[in-house]
Every structure is written in structure tokens, then in C-alpha cells.
C-alpha positions as CSV (number, residue, x, y, z in Angstrom):
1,X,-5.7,-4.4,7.9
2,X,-8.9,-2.6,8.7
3,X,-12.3,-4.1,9.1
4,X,-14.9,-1.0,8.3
5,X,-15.8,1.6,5.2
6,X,-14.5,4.3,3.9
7,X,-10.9,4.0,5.2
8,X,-12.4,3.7,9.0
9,X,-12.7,1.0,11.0
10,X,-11.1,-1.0,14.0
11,X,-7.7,-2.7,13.1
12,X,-7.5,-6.8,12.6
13,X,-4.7,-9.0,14.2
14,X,-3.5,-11.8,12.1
15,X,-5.4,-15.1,11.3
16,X,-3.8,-18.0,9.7
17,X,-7.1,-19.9,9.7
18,X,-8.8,-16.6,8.0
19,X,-5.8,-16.4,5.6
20,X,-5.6,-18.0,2.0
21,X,-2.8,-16.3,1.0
22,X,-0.5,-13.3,1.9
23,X,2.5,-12.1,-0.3
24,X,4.7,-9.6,0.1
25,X,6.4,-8.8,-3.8
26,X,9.1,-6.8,-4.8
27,X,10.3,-6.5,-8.5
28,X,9.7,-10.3,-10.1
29,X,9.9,-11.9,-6.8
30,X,7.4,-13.1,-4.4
31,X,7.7,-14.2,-1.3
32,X,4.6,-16.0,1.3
33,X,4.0,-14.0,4.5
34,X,2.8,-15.6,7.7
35,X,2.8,-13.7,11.0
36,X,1.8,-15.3,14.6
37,X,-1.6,-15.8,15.7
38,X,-3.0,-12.1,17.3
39,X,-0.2,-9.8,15.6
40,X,-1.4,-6.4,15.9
41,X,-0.5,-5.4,13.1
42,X,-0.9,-8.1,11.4
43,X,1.5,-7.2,9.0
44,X,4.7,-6.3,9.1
45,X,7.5,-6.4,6.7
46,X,10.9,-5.1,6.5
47,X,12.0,-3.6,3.5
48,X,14.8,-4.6,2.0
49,X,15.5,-2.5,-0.9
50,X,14.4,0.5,-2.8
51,X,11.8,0.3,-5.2
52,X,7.8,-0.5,-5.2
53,X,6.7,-2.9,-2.8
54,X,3.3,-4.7,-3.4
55,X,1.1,-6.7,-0.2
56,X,-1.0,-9.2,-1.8
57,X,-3.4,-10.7,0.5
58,X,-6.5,-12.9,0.2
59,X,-9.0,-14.4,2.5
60,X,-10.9,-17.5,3.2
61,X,-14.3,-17.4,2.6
62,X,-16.4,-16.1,5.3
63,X,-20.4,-16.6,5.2
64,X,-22.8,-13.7,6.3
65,X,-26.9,-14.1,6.0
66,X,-29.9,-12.1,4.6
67,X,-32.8,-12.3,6.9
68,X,-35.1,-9.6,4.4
69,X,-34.5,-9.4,0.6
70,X,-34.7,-5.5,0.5
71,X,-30.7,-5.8,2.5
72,X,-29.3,-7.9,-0.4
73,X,-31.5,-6.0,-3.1
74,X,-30.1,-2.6,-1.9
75,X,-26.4,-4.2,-1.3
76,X,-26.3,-5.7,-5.4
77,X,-27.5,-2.8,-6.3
78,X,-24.8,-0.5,-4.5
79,X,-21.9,-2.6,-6.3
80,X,-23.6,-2.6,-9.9
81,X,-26.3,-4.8,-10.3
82,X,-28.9,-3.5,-10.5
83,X,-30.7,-6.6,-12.6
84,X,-30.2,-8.7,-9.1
85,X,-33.9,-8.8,-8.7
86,X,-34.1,-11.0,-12.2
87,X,-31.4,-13.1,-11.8
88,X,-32.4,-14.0,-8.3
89,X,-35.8,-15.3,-9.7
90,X,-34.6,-16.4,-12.2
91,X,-32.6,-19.2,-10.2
92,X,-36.0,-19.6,-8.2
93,X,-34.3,-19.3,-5.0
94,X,-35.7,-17.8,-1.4
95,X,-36.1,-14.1,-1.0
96,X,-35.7,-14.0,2.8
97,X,-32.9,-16.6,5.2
98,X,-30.5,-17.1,2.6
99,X,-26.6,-16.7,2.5
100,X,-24.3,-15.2,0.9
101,X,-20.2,-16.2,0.8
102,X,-17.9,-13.6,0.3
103,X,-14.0,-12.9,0.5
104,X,-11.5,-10.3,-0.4
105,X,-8.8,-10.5,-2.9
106,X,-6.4,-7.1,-1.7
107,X,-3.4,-5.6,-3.1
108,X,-1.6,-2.4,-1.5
109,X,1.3,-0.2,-3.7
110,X,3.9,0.9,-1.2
111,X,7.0,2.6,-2.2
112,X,9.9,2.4,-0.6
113,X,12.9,4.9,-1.2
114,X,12.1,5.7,-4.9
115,X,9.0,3.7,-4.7
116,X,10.7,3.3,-8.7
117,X,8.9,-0.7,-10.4
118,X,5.5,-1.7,-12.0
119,X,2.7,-3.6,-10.9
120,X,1.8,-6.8,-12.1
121,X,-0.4,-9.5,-12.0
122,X,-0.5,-11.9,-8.9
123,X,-2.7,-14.2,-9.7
124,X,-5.5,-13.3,-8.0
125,X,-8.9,-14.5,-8.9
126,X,-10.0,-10.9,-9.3
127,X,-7.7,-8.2,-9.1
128,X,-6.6,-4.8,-10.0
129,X,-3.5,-3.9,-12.1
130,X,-2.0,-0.2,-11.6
131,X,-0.3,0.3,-15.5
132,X,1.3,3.1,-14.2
133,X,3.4,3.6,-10.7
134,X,1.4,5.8,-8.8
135,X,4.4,6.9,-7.2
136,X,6.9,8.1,-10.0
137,X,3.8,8.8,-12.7
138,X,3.1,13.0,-13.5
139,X,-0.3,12.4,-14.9
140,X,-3.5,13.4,-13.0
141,X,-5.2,10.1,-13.9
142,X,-4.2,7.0,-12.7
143,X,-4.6,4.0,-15.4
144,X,-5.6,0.5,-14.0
145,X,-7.1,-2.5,-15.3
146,X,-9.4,-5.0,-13.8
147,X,-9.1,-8.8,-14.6
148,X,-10.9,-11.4,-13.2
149,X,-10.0,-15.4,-13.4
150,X,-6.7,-14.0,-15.5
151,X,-9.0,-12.1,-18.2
152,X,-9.8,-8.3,-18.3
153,X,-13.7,-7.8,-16.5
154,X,-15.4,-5.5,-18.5
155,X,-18.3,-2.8,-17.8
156,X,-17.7,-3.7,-14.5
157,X,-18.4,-0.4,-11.6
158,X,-15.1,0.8,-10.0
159,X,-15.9,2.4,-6.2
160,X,-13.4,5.1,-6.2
161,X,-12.9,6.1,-1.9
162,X,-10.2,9.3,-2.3
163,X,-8.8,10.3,1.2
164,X,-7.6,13.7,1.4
165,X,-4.9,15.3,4.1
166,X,-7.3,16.4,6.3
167,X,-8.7,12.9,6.3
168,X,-12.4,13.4,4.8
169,X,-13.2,10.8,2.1
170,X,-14.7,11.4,-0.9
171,X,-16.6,8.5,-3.1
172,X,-17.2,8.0,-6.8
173,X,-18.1,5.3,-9.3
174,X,-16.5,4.6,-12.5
175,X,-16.9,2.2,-14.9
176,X,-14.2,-0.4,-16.5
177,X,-14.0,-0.1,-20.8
178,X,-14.3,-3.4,-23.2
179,X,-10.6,-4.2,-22.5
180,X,-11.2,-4.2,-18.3
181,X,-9.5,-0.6,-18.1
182,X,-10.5,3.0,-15.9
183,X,-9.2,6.1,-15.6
184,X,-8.6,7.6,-11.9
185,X,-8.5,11.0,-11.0
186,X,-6.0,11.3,-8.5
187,X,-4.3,14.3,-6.5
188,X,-1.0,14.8,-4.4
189,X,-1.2,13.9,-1.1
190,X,-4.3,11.7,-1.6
191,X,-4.3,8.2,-1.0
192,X,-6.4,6.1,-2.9
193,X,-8.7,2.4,-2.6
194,X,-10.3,1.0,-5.7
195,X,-13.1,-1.6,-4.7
196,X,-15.1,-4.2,-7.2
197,X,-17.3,-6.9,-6.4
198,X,-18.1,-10.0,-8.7
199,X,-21.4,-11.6,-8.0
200,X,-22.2,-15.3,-8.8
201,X,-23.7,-18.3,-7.9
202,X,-22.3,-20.1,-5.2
203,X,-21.3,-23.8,-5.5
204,X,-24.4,-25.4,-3.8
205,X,-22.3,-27.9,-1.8
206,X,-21.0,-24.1,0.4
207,X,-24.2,-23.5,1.6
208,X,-24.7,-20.4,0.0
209,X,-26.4,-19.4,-2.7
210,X,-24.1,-16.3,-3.7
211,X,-20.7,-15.4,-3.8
212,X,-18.9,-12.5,-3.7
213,X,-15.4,-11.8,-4.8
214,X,-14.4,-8.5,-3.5
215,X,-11.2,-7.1,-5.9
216,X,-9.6,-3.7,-3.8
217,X,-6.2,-1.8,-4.9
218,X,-4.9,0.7,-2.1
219,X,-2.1,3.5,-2.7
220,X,-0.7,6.6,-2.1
221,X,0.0,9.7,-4.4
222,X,2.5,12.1,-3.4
């Protein structure tokens, strides 16, 4: 796991306490990770057959504070939401000193041998679907679909980081259809990570007064 942007960043060991949950599935079967305290990496898994192997990990909230408006304004409106402003006031709440809680709902596609199987739902709160294998697939767009709480999320902006082979990164938005679907333009020897945020009011009793949920979907082309 990296903690940074644009597939750069300084590596994470493993953290139970920062850990919600941490899969690791293959075919219809799913079965709980949990590493020792500093791993570094903090995964890692031996495969034990051929086919598409999918990491599912998810966080414990973590809180991080707003000390000017115009940081969280130009944040919102980065990930899509652009109507922040309104629904901030709206609620009637501080513009400067507030917090906001946020945590990351991840799923990597790994093939191993073949790489041959489907993705699926996990269960996630938010979460992306590949509804094609991104490994055995011939097309030059990559369908997924975006659910969140178990039902598709439409209109919803889909940050699109494409790493090439010579490891420059190129970003671009799309947006979900009525039924939670996008199209992604992918290439050979590319890898790939999908990012969407939901934004909503926090539960008062947290502390915070927004929450993000942070949906990402990482794989390979070959």
C-alpha cells in the first residue's frame, strides 16, 4: 500500500488498529487477511492457484481538519461537487476549524497464471466492479460499474490515473451513467486506478461534520 497521488508515494506497513477489513478472494471464496504489526509490505499473499485474484481492503476512519474554507471548497470541488458551497450553508455549519472523516474502501485485480475469473461484489460500502477481466478482455475500453451501499451510484465523477511503461501518469475524469456504469480507455502495458469519493454528512456523535468514502479499483492491462 502506498500513501501519496498519482501512483507515488512512500510505502505503508501493516496496521491492525488502521484496518477494518482485508480480503484476499479468489473465484467464490473469500478468505480474511491479517499480517503482523510493521509488515513491510503489508501485504503479502501466496497464490495458490491460477486464475484472478482480487485484494479487498478497507480502513478505519481517520479524521483530518480544515483550518480555511477555500482547502475544503477547492478539494469538493476536485472530486465533483461543485454545489459544496450550498450544501455547506445550507447545514449552517463553520466555514473555517471544522473536520472532515474519511476512509478508503480499495480493491486490486491481480492475475495470476491465466489471470482467467470475474469480479464481483465484496460488499463494500462503495466500491467498483470491473464487468470485464482486464486481463483476458480484447476491447480497448474497460466496462465497470460503481455501487455504493449495494446499489449502482449514478452521475457520479470517475478519476481515471493511467500509468504508462515509462512510468508518467496521465489523469482524466469520467462520469458514471443512470445505471452506475463508465467506460475506460485502457492500453497494453498500462496499469490502471479508478478513484471516487462520496461526500456526506457525518454522524454528529464522530466529531466531524463530513465524511468521505473513498471507492478506488487498481489493475493491470497487458
Amino acid at each position: 500500500m502506498l500513501n501519496g497521488q498519482e501512483f507515488k508515494g512512500f510505502r505503508l506497513p501493516y496496521f491492525k488498529t488502521r484496518t477494518k477489513r482485508s480480503e484476499v478472494i479468489t473465484g467464490d471464496t473469500a478468505t480474511p487477511y491479517e499480517g503482523r504489526m510493521g509488515d513491510l509490505p503489508a501485504l503479502t499473499v501466496t497464490a495458490e492457484r491460477d486464475g484472478l485474484l482480487t485484494l479487498v481492503h478497507e480502513t478505519m476512519p481517520e479524521t483530518l481538519t480544515y483550518e480555511t474554507w477555500e482547502k475544503f471548497d477547492a478539494f469538493a470541488e476536485h472530486k465533483g461537487f461543485a454545489d459544496i458551497r450550498a450544501r455547506h450553508e445550507g447545514r449552517g455549519l463553520p466555514v473555517d476549524g471544522f473536520t472532515e472523516r474519511y476512509s478508503r474502501h480499495a480493491k486490486s485485480l491481480i492475475a495470476v497464471g491465466s489471470g482467467a475469473g470475474s469480479d464481483r461484489e465484496s460488499g463494500l460500502e462503495t466500491e467498483f466492479v470491473a464487468l470485464e477481466n482486464p486481463y483476458t478482455f480484447k476491447g480497448d475500453t474497460l466496462p465497470v460499474q460503481l455501487f455504493y451501499q449495494q446499489k449502482p451510484r449514478a452521475a457520479a465523477q470517475v478519476e481515471i490515473f493511467e500509468r504508462a511503461p515509462d512510468d508518467s501518469v496521465s489523469i482524466t475524469l469520467t462520469q458514471t451513467d443512470t445505471e452506475g456504469r463508465a467506460d475506460i480507455p485502457v492500453k497494453p502495458g498500462h496499469t490502471y486506478l479508478l478513484d471516487a469519493v462520496v461526500l456526506r454528512p457525518s454522524d454528529p456523535e464522530t466529531g466531524a461534520i463530513w465524511e468521505t468514502l473513498w471507492a478506488a479499483l487498481t489493475f493491470a492491462v497487458p
